[in-house]
PDB file of N, CA, C and O in Angstrom:
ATOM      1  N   UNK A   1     108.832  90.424 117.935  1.00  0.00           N
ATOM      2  CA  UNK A   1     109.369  89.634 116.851  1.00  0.00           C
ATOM      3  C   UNK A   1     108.524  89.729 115.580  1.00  0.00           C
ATOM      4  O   UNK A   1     108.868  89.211 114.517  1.00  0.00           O
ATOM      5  N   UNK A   2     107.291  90.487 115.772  1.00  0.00           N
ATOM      6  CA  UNK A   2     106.086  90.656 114.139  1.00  0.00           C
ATOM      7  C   UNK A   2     106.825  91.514 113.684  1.00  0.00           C
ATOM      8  O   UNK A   2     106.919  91.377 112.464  1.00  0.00           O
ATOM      9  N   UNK A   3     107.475  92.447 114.117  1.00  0.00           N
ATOM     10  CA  UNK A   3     107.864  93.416 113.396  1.00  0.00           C
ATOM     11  C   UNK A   3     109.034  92.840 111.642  1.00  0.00           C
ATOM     12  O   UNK A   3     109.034  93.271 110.489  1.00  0.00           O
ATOM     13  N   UNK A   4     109.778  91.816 112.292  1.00  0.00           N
ATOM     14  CA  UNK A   4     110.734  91.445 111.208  1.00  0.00           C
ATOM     15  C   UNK A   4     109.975  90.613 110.006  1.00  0.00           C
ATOM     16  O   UNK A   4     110.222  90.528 108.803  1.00  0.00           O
ATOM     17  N   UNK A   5     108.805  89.956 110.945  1.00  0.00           N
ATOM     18  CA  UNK A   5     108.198  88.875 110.120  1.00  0.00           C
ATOM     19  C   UNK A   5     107.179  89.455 109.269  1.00  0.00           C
ATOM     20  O   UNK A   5     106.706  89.065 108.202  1.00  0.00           O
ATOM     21  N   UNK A   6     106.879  90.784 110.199  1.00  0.00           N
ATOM     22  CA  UNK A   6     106.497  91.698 108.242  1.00  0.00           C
ATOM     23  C   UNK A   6     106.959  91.998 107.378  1.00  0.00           C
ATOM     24  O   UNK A   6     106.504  91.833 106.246  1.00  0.00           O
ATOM     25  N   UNK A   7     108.343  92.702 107.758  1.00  0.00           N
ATOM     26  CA  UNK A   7     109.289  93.497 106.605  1.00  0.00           C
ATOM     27  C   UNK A   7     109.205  92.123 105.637  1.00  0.00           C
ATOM     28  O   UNK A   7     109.100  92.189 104.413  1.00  0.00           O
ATOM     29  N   UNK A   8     109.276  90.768 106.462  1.00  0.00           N
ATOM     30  CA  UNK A   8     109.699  89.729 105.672  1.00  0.00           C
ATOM     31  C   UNK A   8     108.531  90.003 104.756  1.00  0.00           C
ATOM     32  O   UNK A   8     108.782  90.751 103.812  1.00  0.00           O
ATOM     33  N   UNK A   9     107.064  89.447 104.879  1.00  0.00           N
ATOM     34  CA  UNK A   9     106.239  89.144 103.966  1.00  0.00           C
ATOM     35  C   UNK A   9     106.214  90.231 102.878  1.00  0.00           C
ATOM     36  O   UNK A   9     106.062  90.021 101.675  1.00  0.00           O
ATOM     37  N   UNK A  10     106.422  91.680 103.604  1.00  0.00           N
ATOM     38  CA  UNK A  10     105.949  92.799 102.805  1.00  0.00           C
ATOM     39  C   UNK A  10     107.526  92.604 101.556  1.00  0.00           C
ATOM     40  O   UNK A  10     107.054  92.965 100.478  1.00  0.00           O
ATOM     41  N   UNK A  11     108.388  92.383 101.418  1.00  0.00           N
ATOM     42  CA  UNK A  11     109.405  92.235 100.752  1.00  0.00           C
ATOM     43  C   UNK A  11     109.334  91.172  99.821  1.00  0.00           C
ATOM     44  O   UNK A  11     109.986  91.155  98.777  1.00  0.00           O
ATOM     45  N   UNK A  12     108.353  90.062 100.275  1.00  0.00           N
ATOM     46  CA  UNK A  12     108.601  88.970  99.645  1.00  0.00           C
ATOM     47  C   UNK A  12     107.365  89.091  98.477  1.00  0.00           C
ATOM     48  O   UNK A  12     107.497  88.535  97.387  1.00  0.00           O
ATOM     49  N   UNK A  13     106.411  89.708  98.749  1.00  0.00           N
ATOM     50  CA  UNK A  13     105.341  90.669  98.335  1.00  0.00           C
ATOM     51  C   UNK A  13     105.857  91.144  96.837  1.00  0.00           C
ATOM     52  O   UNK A  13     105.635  90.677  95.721  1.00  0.00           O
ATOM     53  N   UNK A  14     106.698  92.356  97.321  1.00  0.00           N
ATOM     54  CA  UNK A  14     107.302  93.501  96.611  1.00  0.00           C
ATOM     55  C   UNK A  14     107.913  92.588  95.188  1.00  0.00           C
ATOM     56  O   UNK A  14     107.874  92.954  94.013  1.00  0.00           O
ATOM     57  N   UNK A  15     108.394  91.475  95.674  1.00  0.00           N
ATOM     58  CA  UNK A  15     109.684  90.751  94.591  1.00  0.00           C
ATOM     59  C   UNK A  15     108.416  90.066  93.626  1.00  0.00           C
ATOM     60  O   UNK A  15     108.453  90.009  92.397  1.00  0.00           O
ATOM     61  N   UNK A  16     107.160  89.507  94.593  1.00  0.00           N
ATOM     62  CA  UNK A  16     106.644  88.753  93.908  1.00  0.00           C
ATOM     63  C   UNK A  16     106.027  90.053  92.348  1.00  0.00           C
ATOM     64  O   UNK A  16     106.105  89.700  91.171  1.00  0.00           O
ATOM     65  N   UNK A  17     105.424  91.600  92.827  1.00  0.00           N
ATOM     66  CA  UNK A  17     105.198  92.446  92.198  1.00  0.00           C
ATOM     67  C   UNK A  17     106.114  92.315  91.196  1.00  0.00           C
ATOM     68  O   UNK A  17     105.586  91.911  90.160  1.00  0.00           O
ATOM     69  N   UNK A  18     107.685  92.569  91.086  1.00  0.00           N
ATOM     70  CA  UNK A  18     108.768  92.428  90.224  1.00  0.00           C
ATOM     71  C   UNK A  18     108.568  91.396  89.682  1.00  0.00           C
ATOM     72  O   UNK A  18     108.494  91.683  88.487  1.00  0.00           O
ATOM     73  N   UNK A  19     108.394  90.087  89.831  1.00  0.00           N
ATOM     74  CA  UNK A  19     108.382  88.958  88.695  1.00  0.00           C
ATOM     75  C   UNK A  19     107.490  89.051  88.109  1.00  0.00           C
ATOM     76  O   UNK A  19     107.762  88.584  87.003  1.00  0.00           O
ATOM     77  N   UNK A  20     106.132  89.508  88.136  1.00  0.00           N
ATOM     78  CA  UNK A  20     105.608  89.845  87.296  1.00  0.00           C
ATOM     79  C   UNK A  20     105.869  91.330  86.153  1.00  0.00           C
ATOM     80  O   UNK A  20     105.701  91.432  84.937  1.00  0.00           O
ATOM     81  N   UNK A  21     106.245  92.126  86.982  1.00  0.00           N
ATOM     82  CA  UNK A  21     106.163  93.136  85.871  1.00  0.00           C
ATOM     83  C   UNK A  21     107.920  92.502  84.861  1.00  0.00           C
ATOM     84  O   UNK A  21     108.037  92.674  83.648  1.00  0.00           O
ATOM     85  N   UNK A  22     108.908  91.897  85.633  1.00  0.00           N
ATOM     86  CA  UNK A  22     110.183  91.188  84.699  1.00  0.00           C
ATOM     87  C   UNK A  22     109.063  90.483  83.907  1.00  0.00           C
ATOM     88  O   UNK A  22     109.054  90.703  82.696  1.00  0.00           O
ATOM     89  N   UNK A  23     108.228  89.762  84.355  1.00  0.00           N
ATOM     90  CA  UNK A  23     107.551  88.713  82.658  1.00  0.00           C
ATOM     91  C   UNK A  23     106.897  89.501  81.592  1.00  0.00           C
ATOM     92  O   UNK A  23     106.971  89.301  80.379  1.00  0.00           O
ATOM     93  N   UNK A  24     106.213  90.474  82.250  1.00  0.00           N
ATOM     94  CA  UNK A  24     105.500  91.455  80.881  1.00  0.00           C
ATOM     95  C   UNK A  24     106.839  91.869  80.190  1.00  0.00           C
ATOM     96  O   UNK A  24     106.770  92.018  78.970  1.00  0.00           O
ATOM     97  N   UNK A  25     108.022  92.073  80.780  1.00  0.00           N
ATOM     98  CA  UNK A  25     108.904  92.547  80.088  1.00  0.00           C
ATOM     99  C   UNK A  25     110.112  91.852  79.160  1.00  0.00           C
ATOM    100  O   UNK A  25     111.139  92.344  78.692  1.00  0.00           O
ATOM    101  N   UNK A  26     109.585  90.571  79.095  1.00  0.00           N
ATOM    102  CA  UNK A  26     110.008  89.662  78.607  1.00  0.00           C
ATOM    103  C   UNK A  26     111.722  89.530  79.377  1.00  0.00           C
ATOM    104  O   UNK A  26     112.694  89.213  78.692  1.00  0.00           O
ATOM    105  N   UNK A  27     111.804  89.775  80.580  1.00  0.00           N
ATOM    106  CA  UNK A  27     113.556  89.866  81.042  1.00  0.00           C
ATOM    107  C   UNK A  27     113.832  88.450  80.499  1.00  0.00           C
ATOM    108  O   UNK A  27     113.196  87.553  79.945  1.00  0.00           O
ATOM    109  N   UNK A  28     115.255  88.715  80.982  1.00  0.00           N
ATOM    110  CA  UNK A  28     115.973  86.737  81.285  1.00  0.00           C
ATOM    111  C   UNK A  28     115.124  86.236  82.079  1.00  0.00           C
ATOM    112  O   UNK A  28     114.541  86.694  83.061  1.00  0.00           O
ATOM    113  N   UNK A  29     115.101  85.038  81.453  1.00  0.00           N
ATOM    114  CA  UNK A  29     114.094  83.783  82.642  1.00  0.00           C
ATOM    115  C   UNK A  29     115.054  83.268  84.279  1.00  0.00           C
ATOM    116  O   UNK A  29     114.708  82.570  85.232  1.00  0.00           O
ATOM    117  N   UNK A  30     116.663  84.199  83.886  1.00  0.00           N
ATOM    118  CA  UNK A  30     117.193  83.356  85.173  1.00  0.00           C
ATOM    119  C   UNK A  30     117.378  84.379  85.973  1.00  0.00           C
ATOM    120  O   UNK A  30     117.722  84.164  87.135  1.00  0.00           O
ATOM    121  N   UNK A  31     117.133  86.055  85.369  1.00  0.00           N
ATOM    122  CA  UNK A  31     116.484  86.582  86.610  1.00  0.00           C
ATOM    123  C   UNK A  31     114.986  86.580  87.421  1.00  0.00           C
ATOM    124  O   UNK A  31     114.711  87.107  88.499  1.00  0.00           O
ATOM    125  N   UNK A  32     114.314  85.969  86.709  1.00  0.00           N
ATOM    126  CA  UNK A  32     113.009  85.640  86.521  1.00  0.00           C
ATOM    127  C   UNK A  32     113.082  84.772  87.913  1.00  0.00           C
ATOM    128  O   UNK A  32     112.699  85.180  89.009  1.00  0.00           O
ATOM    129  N   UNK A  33     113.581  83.658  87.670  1.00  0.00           N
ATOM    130  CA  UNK A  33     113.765  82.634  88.569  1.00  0.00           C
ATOM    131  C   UNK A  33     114.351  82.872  90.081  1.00  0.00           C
ATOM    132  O   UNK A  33     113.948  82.310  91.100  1.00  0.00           O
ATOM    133  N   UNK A  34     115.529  83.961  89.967  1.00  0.00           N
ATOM    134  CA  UNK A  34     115.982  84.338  91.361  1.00  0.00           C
ATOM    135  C   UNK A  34     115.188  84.908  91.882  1.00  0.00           C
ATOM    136  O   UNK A  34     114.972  84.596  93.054  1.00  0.00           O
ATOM    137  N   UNK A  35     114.434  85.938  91.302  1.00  0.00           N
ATOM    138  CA  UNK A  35     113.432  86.634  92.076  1.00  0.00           C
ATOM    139  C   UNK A  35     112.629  85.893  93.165  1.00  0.00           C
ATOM    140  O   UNK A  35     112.360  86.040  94.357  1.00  0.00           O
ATOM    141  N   UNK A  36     112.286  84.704  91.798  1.00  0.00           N
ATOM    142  CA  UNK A  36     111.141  83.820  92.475  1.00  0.00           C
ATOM    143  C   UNK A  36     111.609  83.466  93.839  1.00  0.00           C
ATOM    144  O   UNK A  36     111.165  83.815  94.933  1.00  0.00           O
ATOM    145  N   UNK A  37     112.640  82.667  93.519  1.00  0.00           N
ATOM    146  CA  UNK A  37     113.282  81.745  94.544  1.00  0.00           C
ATOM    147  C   UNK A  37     113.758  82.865  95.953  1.00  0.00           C
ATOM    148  O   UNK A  37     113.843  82.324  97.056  1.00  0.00           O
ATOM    149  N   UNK A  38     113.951  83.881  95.887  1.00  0.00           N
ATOM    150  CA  UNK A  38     113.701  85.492  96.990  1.00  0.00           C
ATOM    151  C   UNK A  38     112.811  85.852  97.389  1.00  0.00           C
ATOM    152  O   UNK A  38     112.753  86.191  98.571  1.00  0.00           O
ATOM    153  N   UNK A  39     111.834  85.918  96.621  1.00  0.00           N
ATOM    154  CA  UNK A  39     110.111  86.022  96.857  1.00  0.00           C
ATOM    155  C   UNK A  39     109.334  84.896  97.994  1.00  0.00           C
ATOM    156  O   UNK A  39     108.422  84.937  98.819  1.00  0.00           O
ATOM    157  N   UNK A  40     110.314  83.901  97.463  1.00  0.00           N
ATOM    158  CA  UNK A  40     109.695  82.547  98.112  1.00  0.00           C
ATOM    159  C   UNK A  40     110.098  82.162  99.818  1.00  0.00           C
ATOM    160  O   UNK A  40     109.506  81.768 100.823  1.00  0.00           O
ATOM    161  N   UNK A  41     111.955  82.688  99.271  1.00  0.00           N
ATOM    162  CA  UNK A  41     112.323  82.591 100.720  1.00  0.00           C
ATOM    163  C   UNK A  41     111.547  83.583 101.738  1.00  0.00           C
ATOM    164  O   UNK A  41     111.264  83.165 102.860  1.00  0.00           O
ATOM    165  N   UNK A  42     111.273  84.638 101.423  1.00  0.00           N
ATOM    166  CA  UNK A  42     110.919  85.665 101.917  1.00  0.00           C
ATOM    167  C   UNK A  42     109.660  85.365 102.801  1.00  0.00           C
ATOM    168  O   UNK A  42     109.648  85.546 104.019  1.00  0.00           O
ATOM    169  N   UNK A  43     108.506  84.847 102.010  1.00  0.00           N
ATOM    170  CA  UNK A  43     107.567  84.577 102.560  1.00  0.00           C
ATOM    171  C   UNK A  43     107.531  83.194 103.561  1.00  0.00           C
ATOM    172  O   UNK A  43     106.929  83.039 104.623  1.00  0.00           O
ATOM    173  N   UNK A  44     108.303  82.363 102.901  1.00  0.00           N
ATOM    174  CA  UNK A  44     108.372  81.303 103.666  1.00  0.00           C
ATOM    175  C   UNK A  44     108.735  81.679 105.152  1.00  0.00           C
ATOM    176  O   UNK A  44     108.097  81.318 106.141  1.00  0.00           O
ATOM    177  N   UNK A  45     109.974  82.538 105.145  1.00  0.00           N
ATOM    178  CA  UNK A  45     110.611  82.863 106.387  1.00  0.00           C
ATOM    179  C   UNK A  45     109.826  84.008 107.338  1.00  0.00           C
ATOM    180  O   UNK A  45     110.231  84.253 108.475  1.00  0.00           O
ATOM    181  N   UNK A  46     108.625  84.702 106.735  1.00  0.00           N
ATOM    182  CA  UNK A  46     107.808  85.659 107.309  1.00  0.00           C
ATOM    183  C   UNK A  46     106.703  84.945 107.751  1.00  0.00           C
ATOM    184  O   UNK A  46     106.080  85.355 108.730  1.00  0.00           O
ATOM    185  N   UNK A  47     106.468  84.229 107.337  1.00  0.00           N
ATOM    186  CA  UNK A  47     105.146  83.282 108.015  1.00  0.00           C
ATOM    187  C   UNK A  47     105.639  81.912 109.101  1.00  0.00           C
ATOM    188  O   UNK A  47     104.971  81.388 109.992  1.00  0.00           O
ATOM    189  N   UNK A  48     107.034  81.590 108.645  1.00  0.00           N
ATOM    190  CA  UNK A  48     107.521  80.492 109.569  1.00  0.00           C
ATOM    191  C   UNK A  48     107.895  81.078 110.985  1.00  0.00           C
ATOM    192  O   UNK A  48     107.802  80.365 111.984  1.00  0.00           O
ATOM    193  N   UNK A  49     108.349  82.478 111.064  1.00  0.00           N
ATOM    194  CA  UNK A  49     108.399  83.354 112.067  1.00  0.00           C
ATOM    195  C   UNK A  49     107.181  83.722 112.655  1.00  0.00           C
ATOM    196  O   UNK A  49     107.325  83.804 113.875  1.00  0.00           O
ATOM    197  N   UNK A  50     105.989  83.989 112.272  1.00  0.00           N
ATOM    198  CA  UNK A  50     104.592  84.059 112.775  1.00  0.00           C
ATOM    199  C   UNK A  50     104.276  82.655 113.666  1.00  0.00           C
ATOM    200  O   UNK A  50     103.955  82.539 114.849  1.00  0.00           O
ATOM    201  N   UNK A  51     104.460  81.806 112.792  1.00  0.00           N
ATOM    202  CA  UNK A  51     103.948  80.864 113.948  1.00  0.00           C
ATOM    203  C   UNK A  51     104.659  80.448 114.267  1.00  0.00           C
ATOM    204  O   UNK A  51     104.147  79.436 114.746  1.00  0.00           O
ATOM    205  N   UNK A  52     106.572  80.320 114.587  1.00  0.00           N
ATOM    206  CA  UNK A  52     106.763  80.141 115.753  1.00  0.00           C
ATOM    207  C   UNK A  52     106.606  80.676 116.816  1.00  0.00           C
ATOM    208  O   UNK A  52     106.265  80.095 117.846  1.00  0.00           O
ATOM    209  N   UNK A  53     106.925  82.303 116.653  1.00  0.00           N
ATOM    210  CA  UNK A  53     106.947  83.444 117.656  1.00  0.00           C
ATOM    211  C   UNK A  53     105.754  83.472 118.194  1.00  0.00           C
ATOM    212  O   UNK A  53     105.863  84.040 119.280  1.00  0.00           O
ATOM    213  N   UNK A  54     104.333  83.055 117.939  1.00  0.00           N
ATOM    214  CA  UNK A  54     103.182  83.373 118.196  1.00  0.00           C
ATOM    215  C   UNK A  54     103.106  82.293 119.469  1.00  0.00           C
ATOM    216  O   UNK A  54     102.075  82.196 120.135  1.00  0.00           O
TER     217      UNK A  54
END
């Protein structure tokens, strides 16, 4: 079950990389925000899977 709960973190990772390089780039703030809120689920759900599965 680690296997999914990486892709998760490593993805949630990746998005967090994208909201930053969207802010240097001055994007929309409400793609700005989805990212976040993807980034967030992402990790939330990759680490909530670690310690249940563990």
């Amino acid at each position: 079950m680690t296997g999914l709960s990486t892709i998760l973190i490593v993805v949630g990772l990746f998005l967090a990389g994208g909201i930053y390089s969207f802010v240097k780039q001055d994007m929309p703030r409400s793609l700005i925000v989805l990212l976040s809120i993807g980034a967030a689920m992402c990790l939330v759900a990759g680490v909530m899977r670690l310690e249940v599965w563990s």
